[in-house]
C-alpha positions as CSV (number, residue, x, y, z in Angstrom):
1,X,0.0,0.0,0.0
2,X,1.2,3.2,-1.0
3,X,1.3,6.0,1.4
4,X,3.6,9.5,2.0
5,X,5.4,10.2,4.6
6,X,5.5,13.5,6.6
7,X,7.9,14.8,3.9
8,X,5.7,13.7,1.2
9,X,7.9,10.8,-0.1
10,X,6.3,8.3,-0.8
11,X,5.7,5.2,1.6
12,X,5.1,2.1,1.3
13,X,3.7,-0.2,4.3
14,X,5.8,-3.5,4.0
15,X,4.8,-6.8,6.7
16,X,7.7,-8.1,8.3
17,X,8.0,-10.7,11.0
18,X,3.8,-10.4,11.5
19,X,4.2,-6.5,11.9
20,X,3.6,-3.5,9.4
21,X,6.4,-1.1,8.8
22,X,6.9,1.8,6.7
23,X,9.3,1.9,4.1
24,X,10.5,3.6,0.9
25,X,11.2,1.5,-2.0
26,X,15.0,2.5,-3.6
27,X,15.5,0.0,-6.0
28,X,13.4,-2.4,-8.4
29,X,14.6,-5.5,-10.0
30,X,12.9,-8.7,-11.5
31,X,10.5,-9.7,-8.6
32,X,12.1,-7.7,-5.5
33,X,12.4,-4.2,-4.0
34,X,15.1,-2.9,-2.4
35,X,13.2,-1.0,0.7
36,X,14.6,1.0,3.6
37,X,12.8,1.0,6.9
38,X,11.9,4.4,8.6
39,X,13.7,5.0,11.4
40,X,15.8,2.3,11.1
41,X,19.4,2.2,10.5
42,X,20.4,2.0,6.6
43,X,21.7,-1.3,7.6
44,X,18.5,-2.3,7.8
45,X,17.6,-2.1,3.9
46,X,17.0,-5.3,2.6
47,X,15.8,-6.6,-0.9
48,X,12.5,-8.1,-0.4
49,X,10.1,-9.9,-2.9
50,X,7.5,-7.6,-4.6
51,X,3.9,-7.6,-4.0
């Protein structure tokens, strides 16, 4: 689902581990996003599969 955050980026709510998180998505590939969490450490970004 596609949302904005407060800065008007756009968000994305992503459910991880049975719990929904926002995200924004920074790269596309065949079948996955690359997303980073907000408020979380860039370390954090991971490539997940698509919707």
């Amino acid at each position: 689902m596609a949302t904005s955050n407060s800065n008007g980026v756009p968000a994305h709510i992503v459910v991880k581990d049975g719990s929904e998180r926002e995200a924004q998505v920074l790269e596309q590939r065949d079948g996955e996003v690359y997303v980073h969490y907000y408020g979380a450490d860039s370390r954090a970004n991971e490539w997940i599969p698509s919707p």
